[in-house]
DRENDRENMAR-79561 format. One record per residue (C-alpha): x, y, z. Coordinates in steps of 0.1 Angstrom, whole numbers, padded with zeros to 4 digits, always signed. Example, Ala and Ser with C-alpha at 12.3 -4.5 7.8 and 13.67 -1.06 7.14 Angstrom:
REM DRENDRENMAR-79561
       X       Y       Z
   +0123   -0045   +0078
   +0137   -0011   +0071
This chain:
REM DRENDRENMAR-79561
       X       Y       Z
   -0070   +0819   -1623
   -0082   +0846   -1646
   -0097   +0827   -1671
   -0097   +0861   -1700
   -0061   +0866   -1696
   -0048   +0845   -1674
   -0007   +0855   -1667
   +0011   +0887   -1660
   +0022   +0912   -1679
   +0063   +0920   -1675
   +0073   +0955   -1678
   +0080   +0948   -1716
   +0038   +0943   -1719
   +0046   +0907   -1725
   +0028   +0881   -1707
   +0040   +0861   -1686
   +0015   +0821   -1684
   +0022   +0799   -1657
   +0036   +0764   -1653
   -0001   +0749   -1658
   -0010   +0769   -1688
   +0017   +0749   -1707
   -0004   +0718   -1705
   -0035   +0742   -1728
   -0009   +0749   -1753
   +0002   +0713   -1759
   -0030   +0703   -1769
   -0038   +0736   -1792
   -0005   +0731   -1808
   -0004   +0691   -1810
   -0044   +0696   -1825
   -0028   +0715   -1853
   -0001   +0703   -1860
   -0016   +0667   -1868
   -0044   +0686   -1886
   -0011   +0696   -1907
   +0005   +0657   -1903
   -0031   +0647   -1921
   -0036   +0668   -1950
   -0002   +0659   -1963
   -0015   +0629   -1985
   -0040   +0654   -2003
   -0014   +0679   -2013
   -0009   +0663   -2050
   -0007   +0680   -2089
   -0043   +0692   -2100
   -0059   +0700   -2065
   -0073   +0727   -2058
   -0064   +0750   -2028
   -0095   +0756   -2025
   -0098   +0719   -2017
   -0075   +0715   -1992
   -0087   +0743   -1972
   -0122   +0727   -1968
   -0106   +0695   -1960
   -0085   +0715   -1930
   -0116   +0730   -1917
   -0139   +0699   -1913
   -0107   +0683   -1895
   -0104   +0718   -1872
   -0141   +0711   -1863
   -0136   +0672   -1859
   -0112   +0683   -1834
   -0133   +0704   -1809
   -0120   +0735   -1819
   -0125   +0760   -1842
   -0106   +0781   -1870
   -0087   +0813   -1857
   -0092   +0830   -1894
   -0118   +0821   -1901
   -0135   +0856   -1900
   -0104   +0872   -1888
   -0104   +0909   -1902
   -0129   +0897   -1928
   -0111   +0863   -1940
   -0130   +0836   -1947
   -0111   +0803   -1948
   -0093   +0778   -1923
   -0060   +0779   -1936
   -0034   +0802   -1953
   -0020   +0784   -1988
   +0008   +0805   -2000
   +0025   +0787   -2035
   +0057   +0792   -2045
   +0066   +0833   -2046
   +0041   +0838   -2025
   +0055   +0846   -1992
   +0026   +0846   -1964
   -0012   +0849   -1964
   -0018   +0831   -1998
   -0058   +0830   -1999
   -0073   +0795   -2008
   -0092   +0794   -2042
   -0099   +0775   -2073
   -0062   +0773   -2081
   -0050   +0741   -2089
   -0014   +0730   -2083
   +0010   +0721   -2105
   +0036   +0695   -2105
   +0064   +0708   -2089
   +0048   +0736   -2067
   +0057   +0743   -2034
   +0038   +0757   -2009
   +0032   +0766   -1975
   +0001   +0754   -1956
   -0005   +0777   -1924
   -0031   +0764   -1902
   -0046   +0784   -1863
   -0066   +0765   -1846
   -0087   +0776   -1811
   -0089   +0745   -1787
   -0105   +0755   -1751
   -0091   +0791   -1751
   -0055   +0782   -1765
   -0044   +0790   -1796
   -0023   +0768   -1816
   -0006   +0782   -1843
   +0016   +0764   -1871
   +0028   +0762   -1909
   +0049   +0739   -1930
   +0063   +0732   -1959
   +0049   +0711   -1986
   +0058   +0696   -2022
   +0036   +0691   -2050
   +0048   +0661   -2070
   +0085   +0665   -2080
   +0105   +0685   -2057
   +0136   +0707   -2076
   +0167   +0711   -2061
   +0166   +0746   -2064
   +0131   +0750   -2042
   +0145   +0715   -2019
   +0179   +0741   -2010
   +0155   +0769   -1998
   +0129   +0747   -1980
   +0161   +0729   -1959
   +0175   +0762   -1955
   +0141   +0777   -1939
   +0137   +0745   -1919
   +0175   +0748   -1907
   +0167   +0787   -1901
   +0134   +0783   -1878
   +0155   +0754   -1859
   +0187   +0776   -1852
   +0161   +0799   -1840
   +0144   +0776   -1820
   +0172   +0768   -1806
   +0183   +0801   -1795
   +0158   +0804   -1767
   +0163   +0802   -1736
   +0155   +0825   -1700
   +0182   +0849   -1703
   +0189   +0855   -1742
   +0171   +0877   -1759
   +0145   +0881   -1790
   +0175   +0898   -1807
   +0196   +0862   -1802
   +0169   +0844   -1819
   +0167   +0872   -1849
   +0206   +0868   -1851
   +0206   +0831   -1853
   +0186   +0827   -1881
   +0193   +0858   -1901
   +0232   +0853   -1899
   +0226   +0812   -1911
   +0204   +0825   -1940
   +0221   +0853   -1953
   +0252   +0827   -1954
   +0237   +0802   -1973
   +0232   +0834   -1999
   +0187   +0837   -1993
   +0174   +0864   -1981
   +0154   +0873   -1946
   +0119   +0886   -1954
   +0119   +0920   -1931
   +0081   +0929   -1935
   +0064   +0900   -1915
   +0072   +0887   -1879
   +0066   +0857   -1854
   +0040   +0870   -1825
   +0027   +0866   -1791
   +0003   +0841   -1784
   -0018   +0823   -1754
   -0054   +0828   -1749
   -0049   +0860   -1778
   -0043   +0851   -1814
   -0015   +0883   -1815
   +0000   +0896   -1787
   +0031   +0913   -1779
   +0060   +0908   -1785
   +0069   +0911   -1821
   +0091   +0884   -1830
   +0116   +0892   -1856
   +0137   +0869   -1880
   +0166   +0895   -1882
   +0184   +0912   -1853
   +0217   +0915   -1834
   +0229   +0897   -1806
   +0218   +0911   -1770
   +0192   +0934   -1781
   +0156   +0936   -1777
   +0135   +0922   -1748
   +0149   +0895   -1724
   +0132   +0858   -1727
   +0115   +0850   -1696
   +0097   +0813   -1687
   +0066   +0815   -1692
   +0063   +0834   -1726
   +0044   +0819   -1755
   +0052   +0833   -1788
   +0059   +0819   -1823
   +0088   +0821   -1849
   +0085   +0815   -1886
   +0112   +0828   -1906
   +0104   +0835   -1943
   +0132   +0831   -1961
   +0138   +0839   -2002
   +0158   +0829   -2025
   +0161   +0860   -2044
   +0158   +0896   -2027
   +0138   +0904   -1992
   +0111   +0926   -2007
   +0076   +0920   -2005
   +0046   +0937   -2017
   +0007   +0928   -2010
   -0013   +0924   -2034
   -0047   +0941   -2040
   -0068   +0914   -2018
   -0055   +0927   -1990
   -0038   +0898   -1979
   -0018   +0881   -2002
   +0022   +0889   -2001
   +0042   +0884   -2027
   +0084   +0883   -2030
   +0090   +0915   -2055
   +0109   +0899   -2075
   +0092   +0869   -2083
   +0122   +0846   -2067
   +0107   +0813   -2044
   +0097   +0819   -2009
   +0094   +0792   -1979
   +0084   +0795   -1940
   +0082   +0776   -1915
   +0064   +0781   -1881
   +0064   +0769   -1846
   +0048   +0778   -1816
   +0068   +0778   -1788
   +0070   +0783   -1745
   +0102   +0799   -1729
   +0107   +0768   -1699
   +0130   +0773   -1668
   +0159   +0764   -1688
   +0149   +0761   -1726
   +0122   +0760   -1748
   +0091   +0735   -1753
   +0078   +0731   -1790
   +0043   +0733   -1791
   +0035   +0723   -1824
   +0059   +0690   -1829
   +0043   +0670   -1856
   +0032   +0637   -1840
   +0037   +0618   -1872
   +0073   +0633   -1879
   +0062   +0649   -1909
   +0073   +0683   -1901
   +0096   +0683   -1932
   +0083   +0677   -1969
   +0115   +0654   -1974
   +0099   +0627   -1945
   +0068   +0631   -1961
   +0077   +0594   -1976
   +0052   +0573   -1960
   +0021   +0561   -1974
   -0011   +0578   -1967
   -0022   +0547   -1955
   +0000   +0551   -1924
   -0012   +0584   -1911
């Protein structure tokens, strides 16, 4: 087994893992996902993001692994934090949040080769209804997409299924970021878009790791970056939310990588005590 790039590529450029290289992603994606079940509790009024991210990287390093950004094109920190109209890459810094912020926590971790890549949704004190429509909108969205593959359909199906649920419920489909590739790569081919039409685009095959995360806004699709370099923003200030996966096409579905092992996938389970984690 080539232990670089183990696989094949398909005539697409995609790769193509094998039955045992499933088992590799499990344990990246279960690693961060719980790393994502456990910061939960600390995600309160007046922390700092700052905070949180420092609390994320001892737990990456607790677990064997170690931080996919975490000097990635020059970033420095463990974890993505990306609050309220910000839409991806929201740097971690001495920003303290407010009751009533929402934000989305994106977390990579490297664990034996595999990469395990995931993000969530999280609430700040006391959740509005307005941002509490978008967030179970995004979650439905990244499901419907989930749900979509399977060997046989393509990445236009998946595109499709979330794009025509979110655009009905009146949001928007953020255009300028994707889903990726993944494996023993951070970002690999394909791209995986959150907008598309039925039938087009490459076909899913078993074997292909890749993850979805739908950005969805409540106002307009636009986004500009700001002048970090990293940090997008919706235009026109409106709320923003995402949620991520990583996922494996299987012979006759798809296998979630990154499942939360606590159930706490969803800021509105996010009930229990911190106690019980």
């Amino acid at each position: 087994m080539d232990i670089v790039n183990p696989g094949r590529l398909n005539r697409d450029g995609i790769r193509i893992y094998e039955p045992a290289h499933f088992e590799g992603m499990r344990k990246a994606g279960r690693l961060a996902a719980d790393i994502l079940d456990r910061i939960a509790p600390h995600v309160v009024p007046g922390v700092e993001t700052q905070e949180l991210d420092a609390i994320i990287h001892q737990m990456v390093k607790d677990g064997d692994a170690v931080s996919a950004t975490v000097g990635y094109k020059g970033y420095r920190h463990a974890s993505c934090i990306s609050i309220n109209h910000v839409v991806c890459h929201g740097i971690p810094s001495e920003k303290r949040l407010k009751d009533g912020d929402i934000l989305n926590i994106d977390v990579t971790v490297v664990l034996d080769g595999w990469y395990g890549d995931t993000s969530r949704m999280y609430v700040a004190g006391k959740l509005s209804r307005k941002a509490e429509r978008l967030i179970e909108i995004t979650h439905e969205a990244l499901m419907r997409g989930i749900a979509a593959v399977k060997p046989g359909n393509t990445f236009g199906d998946i595109g499709f299924a979330i794009q025509s649920y979110a655009e009905g419920e009146r949001t928007s489909v953020v255009r300028d970021f994707c889903g990726h590739g993944l494996g023993h790569v951070f970002h690999a081919a394909p791209n995986v878009l959150h907008y598309g039409r039925p039938g087009t685009g490459p076909r899913l095959e078993p074997g292909m790791f890749f993850t979805i995360e739908p950005m969805i806004n409540l106002g307009r699709p636009e986004t500009k970056v700001l002048a970090d370099d990293w940090t997008a923003v919706t235009k026109d200030k409106s709320l923003s939310a995402q949620f991520e996966h990583s996922v494996g096409v299987t012979e006759d579905g798809v296998e979630i990588f990154t499942l939360s092992p606590a159930g706490r996938f969803h800021p509105t389970w996010d009930a229990q005590p911190a106690e019980a984690i």
